[in-house]
NUZAKOL-623714 format. One record per residue: x, y, z of N, C-alpha, C, O in turn; residue in three letters. Coordinates in steps of 0.2 Angstrom, whole numbers, plus 5000, padded with zeros to 4 digits. Each point is the difference from the previous one (the first is absolute). Example, Ala and Ser with C-alpha at 12.3 -4.5 7.8 and 13.67 -1.06 7.14 Angstrom:
((5066; 4972; 5039); (4996; 5006; 5000); (5004; 5006; 5000); (5005; 4999; 5003); "ALA") ((4993; 5006; 4993); (5004; 5006; 5001); (4996; 5005; 5003); (5003; 5006; 5001); "SER") 
***
This chain:
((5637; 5160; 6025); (5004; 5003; 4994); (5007; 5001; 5002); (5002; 5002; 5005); "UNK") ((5002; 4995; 4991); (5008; 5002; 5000); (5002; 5007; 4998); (4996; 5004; 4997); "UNK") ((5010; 4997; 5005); (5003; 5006; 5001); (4999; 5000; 4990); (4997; 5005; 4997); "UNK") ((5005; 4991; 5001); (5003; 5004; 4994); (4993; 4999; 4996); (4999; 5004; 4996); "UNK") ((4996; 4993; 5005); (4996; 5001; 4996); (4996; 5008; 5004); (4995; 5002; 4996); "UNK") ((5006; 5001; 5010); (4999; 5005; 5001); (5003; 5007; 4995); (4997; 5005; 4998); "UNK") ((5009; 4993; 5002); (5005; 5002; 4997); (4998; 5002; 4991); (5000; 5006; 4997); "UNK") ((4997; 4989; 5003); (4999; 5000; 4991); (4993; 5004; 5002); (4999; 5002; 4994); "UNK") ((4996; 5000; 5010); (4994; 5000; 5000); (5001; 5009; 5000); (4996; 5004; 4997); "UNK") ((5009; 4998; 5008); (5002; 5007; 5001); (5004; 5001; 4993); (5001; 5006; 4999); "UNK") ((5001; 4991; 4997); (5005; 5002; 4993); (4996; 5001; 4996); (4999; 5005; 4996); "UNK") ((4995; 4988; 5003); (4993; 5003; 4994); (4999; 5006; 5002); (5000; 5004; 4996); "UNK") ((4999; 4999; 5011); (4996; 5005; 5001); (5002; 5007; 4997); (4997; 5004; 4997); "UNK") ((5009; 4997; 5006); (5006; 5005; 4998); (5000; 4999; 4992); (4999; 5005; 4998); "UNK") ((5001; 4990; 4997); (4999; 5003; 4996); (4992; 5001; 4994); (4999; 5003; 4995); "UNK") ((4997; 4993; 5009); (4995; 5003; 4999); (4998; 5007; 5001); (4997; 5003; 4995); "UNK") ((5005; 5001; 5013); (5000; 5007; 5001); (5003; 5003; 4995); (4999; 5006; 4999); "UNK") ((5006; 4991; 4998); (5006; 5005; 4994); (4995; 5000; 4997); (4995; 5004; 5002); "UNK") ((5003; 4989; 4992); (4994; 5002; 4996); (4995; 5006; 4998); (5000; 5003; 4995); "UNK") ((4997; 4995; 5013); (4994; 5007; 5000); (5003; 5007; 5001); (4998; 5005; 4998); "UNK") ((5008; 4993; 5004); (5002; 5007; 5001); (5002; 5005; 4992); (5000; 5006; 5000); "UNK") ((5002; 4989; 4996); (5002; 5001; 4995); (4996; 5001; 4994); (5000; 5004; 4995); "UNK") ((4994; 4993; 5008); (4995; 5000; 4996); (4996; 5007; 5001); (4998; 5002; 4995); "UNK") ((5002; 5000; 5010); (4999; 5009; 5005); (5003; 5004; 4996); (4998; 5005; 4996); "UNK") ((5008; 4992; 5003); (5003; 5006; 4997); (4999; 5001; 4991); (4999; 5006; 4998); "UNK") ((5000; 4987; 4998); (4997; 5002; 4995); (4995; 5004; 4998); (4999; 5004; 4995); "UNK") ((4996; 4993; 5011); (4992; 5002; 4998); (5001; 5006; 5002); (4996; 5003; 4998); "UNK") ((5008; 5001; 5005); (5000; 5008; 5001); (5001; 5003; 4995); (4995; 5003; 4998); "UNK") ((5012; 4996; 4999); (5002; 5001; 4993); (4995; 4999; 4994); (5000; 5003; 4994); "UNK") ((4999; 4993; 5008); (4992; 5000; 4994); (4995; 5004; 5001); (4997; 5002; 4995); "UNK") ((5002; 4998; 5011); (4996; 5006; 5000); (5001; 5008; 5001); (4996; 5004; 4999); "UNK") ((5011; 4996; 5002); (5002; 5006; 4999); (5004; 5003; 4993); (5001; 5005; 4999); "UNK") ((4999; 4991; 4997); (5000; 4997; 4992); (4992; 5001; 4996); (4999; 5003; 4995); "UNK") ((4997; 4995; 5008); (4993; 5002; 4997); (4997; 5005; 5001); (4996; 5002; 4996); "UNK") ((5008; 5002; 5010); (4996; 5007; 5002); (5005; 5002; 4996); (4997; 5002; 4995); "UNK") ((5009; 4999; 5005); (5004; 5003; 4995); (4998; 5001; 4994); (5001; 5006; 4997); "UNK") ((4996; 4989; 4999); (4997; 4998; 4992); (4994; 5006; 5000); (4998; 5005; 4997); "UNK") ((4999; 4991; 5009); (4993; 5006; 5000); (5000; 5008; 4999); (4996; 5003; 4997); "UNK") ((5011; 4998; 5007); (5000; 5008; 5000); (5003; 5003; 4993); (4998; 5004; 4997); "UNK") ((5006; 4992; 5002); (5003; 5001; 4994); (4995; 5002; 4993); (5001; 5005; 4996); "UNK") ((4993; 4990; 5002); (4996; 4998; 4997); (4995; 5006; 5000); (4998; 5004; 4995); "UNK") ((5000; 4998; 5013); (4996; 5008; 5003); (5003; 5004; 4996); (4997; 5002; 4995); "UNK") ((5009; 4999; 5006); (5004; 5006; 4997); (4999; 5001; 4993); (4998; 5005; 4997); "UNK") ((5005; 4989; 5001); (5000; 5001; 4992); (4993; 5000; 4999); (5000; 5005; 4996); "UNK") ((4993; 4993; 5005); (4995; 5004; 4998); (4998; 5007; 5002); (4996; 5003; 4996); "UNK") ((5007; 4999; 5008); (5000; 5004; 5003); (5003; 5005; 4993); (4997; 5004; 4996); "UNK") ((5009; 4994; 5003); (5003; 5005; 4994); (4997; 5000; 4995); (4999; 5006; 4997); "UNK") ((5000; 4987; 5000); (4997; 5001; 4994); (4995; 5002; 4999); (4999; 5001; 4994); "UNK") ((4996; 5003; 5011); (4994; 5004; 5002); (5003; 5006; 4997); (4998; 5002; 4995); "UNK") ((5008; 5001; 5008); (5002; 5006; 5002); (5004; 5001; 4992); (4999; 5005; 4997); "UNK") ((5004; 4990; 5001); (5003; 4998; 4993); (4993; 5003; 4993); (5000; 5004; 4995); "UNK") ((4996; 4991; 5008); (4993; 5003; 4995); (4998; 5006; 5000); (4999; 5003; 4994); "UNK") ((5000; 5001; 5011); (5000; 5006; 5000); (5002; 5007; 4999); (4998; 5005; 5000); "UNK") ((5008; 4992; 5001); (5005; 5004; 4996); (5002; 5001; 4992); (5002; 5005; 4997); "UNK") ((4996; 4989; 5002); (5000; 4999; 4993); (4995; 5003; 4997); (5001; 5005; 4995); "UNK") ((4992; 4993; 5006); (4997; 5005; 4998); (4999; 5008; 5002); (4995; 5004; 4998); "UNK") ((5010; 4998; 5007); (4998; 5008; 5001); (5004; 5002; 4994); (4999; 5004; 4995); "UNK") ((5006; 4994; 5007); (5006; 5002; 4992); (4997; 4999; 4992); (5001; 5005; 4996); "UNK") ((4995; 4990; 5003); (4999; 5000; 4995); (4995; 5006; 4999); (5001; 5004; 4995); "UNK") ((4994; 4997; 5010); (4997; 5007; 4999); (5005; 5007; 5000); (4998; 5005; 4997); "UNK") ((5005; 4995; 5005); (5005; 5006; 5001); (5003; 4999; 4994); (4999; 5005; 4997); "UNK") ((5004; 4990; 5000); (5003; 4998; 4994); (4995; 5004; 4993); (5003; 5004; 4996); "UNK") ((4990; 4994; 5006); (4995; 5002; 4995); (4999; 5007; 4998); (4999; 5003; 4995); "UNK") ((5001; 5000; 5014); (4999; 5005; 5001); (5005; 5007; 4995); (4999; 5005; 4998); "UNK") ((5008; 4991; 5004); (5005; 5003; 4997); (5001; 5000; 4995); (5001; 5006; 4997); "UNK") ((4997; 4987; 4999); (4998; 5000; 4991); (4995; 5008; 4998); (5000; 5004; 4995); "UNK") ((4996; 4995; 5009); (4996; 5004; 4998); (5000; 5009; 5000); (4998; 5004; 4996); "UNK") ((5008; 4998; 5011); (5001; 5006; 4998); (5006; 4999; 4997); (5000; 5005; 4996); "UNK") ((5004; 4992; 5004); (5006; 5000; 4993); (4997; 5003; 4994); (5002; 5006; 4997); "UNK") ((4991; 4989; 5000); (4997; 5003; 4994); (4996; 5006; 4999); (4998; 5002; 4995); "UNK") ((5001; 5000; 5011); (4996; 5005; 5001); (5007; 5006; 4998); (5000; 5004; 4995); "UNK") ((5005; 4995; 5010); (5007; 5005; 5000); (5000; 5001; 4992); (4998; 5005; 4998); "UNK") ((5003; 4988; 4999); (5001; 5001; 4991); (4997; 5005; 4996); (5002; 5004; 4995); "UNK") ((4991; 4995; 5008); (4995; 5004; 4995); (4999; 5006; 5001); (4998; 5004; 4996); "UNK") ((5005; 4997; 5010); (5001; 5008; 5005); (5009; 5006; 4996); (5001; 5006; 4999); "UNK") ((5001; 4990; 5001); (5008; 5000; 4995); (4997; 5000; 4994); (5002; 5006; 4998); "UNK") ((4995; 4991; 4998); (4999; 5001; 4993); (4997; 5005; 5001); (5005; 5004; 5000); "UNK") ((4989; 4999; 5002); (4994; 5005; 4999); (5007; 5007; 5002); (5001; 5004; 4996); "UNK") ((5001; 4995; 5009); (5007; 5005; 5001); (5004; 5000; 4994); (5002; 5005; 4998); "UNK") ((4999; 4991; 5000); (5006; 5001; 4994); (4996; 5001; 4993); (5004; 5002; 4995); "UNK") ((4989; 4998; 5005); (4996; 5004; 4993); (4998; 5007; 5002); (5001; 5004; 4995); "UNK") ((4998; 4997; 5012); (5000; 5009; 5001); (5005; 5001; 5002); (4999; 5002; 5006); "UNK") ((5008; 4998; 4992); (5006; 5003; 5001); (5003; 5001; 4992); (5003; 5004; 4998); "UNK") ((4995; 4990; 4999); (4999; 5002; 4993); (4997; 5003; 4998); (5002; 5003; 4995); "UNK") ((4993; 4999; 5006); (4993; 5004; 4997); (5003; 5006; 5002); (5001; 5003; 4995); "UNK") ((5001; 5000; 5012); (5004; 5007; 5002); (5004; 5002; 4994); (5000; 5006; 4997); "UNK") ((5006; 4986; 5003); (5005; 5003; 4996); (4999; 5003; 4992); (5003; 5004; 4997); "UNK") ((4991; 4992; 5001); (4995; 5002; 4994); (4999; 5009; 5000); (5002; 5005; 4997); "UNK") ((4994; 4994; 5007); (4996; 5008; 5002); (5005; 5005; 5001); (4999; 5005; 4997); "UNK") ((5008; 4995; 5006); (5007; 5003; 5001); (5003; 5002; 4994); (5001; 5006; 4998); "UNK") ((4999; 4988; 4998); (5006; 5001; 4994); (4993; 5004; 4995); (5001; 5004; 4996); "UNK") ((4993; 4994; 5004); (4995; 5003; 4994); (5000; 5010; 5003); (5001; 5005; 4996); "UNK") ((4999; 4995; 5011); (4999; 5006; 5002); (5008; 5005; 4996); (5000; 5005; 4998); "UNK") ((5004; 4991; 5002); (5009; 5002; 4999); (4999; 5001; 4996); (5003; 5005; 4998); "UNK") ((4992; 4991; 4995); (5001; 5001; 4990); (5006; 4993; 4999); (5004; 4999; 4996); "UNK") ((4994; 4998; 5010); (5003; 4991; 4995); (5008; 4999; 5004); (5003; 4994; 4999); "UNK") ((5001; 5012; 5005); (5006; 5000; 5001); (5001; 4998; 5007); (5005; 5000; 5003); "UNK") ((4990; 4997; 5000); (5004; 4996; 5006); (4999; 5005; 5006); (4997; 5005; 5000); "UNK") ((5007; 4993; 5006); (4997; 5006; 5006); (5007; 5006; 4998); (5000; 5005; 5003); "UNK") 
***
């Protein structure tokens, strides 16, 4: 073998080795791209879990609150009929004149 066909056989090689080498370095990034995707993908189910559940504790809490709100209502009306009924029995006690 001649020098320069040696010459040519060590140049294919070096850039051959670039190649693979280059090739290394994608398939890392690819795969450090996919574990990426992965965790990212974990998490977001991960939230949307935590998202649903929250959602629904509020909406109960929400209910809940609906429901002594109208309780409070009904607690204030029944208040505001025996504070009138007093004011009734006051002014009837007075002969019609007020306290």
């Amino acid at each position: 073998m001649s020098d320069t066909a040696i010459e040519d056989i060590y140049r294919r090689l070096n850039a051959l080795t670039e190649d693979v080498t280059s090739l290394k370095i994608q398939a890392g990034t690819i795969g450090s791209t996919q574990v990426a995707v992965a965790q990212n993908l974990n998490l977001l189910i991960a939230l949307a879990g935590e998202l649903r559940e929250f959602k629904a504790t509020t909406n109960n809490d929400l209910t809940l609150l609906k429901t002594d709100v109208g309780q409070l209502k009904t607690d204030v009306s029944e208040l505001k009929t025996n504070v009138n009924e007093i004011l009734r029995i006051l002014r009837d006690r007075n002969g019609g004149s007020g306290l």
